[in-house]
C-alpha positions in Angstrom: 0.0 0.0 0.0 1.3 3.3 -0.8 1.6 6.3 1.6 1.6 9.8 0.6 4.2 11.6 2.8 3.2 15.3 2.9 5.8 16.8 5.1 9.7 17.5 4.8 12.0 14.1 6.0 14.1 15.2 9.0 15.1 11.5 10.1 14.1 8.1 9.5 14.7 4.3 11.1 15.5 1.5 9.0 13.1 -1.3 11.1 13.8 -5.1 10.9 11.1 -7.7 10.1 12.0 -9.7 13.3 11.8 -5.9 15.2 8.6 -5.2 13.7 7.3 -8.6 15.1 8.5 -8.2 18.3 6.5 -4.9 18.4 3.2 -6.2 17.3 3.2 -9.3 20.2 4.0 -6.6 23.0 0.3 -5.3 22.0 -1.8 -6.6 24.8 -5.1 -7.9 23.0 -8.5 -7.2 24.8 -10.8 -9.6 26.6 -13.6 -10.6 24.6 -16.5 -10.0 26.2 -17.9 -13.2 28.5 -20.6 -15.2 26.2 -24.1 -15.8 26.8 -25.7 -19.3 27.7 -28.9 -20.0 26.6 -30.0 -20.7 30.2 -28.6 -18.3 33.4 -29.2 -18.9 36.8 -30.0 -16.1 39.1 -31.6 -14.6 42.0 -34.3 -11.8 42.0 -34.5 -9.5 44.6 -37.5 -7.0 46.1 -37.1 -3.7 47.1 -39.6 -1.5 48.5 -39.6 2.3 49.3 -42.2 4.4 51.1 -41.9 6.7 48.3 -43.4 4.5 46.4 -46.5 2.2 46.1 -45.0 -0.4 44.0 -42.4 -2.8 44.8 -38.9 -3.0 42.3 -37.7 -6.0 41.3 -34.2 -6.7 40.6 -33.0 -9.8 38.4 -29.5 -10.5 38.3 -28.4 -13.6 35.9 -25.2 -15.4 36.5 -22.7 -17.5 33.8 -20.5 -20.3 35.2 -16.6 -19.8 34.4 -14.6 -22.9 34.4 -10.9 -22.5 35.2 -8.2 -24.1 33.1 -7.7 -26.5 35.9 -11.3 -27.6 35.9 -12.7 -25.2 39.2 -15.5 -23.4 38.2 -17.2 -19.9 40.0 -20.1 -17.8 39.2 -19.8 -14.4 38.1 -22.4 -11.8 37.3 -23.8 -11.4 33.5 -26.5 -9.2 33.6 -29.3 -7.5 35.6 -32.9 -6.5 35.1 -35.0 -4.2 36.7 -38.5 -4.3 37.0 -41.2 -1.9 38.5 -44.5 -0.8 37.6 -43.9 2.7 39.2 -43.0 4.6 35.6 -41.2 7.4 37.7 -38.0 6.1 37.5 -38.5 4.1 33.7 -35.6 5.9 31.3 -32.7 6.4 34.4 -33.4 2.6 35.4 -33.4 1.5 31.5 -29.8 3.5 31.2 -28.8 1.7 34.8 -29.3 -1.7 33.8 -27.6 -1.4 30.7 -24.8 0.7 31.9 -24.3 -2.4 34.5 -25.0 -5.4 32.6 -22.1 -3.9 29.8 -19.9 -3.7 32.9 -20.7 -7.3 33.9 -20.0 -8.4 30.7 -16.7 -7.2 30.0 -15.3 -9.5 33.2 -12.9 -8.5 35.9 -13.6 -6.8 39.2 -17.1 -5.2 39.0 -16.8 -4.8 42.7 -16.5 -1.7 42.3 -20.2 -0.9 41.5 -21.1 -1.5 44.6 -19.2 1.6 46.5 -20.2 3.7 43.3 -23.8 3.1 43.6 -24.1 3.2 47.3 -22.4 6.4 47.5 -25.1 8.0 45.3 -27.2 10.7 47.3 -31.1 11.5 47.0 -31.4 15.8 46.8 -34.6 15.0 48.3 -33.9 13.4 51.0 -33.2 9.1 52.0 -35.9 6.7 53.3 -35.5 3.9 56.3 -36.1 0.6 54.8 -37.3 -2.4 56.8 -35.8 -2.8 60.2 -35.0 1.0 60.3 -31.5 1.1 58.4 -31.3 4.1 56.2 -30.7 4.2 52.7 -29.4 7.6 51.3 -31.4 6.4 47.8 -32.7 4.1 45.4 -30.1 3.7 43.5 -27.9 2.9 46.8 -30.3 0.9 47.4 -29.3 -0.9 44.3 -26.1 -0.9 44.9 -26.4 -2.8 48.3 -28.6 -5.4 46.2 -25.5 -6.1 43.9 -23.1 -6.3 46.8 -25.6 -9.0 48.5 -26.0 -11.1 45.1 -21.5 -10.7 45.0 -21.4 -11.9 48.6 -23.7 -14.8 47.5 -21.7 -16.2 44.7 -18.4 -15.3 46.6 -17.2 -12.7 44.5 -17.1 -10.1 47.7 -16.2 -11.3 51.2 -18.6 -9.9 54.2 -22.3 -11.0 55.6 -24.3 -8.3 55.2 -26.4 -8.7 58.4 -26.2 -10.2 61.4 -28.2 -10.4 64.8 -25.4 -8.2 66.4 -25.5 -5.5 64.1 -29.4 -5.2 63.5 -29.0 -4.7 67.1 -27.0 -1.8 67.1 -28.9 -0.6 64.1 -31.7 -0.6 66.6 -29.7 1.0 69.3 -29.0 3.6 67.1 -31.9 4.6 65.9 -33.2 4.4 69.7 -30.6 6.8 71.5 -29.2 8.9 68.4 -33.4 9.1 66.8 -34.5 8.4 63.2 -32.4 10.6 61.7 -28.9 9.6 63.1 -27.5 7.7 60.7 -28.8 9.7 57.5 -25.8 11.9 59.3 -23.3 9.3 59.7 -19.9 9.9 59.1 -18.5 7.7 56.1 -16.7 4.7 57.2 -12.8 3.6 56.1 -13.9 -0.2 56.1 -16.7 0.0 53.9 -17.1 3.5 52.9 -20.5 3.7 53.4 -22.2 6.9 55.4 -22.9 5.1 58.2 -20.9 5.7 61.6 -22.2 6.8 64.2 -21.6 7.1 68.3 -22.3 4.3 70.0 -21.2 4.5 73.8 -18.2 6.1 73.0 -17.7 4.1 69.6 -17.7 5.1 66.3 -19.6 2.4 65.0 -20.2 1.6 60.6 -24.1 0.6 60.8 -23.6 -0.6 57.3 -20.7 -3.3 58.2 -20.5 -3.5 61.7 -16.5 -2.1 62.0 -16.1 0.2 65.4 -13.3 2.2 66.8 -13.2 3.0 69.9 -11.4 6.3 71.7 
């Protein structure tokens, strides 16, 4: 193929065939996307606001990756969100495809999680069942992913437990409904969440506490 060369010569490099080689297998190729089985399993999950009369349903589909030496794990593919509140219809079509292009692309989509749950609502959070507070929906989405990641081991942690429901409880008791929509955001987790608990800061969201 020809090349027009419009500009003056000022130098040039004579480049060997094995050189040139060399060169083109230092380019690191990208990871094809992961493939789709006909048939995912997956878990769906429920969410329910007081701002809203209807329920939101979140599907999230797993594919089975099987190691070269024959171990196989479960990794997020794609997720579906479902509602018949029509509020929210274009932001949660954009969310779900936004995240399921993530999921598909492989490596650590972990990350989703602490973007998600750090989003804010302008207008103000809601306490969900058992009086923890979520700062929004869409944290509230995030929290979802991070349970189905804990499920299929791709995140370490337990979400809840009777000892920290308990000092959810505790907290809302002493420090009144609004405490933790004020919480501090914690270094374990990140989440906005810590609060004083007899002379503890305490992460509501994972349970961490520092005392002092």
């Amino acid at each position: 193929m020809a090349i027009k060369i419009e500009k003056k010569i000022t130098a040039y490099e004579v480049v060997k065939p094995e050189e040139e080689a060399a060169q083109e297998a230092s380019v690191t190729a990208i990871a094809p996307l992961l493939e789709r089985d006909d048939i995912l399993e997956g878990s769906t999950y429920k969410i329910k606001t007081p701002n809203s009369e209807h329920a939101m349903y979140i599907t999230i589909n797993d594919v089975v990756i099987t190691e070269p030496d024959g171990s196989s794990h479960r990794r997020p593919f794609e997720i579906f969100i479902n509602s018949k509140n029509m509020e929210h219809f274009m932001w949660i079509v954009a969310l779900t495809r936004v995240i399921s292009a993530i999921f598909r692309k492989g490596g650590d989509v972990t990350f989703l999680v602490e973007e998600l749950k750090a989003v804010f609502d302008p207008r103000g959070g809601y306490y969900k069942r058992g009086g923890k507070y979520m700062p929004s929906i869409v944290a509230e989405i995030g929290e979802v992913i991070q349970q189905h990641l804990v499920s299929i081991g791709m995140m370490e942690g337990q979400l809840s437990t009777p000892e920290l429901e308990a000092k959810r409880r505790e907290a809302k008791e002493k420090l009144g409904e609004d405490a933790v929509a004020k919480g501090n955001q914690c270094d374990k987790c990140g989440a906005m969440a810590v609060v004083r608990l007899d002379n503890c800061n305490t992460c509501l969201e994972c349970g961490d506490s520092k005392c002092g």
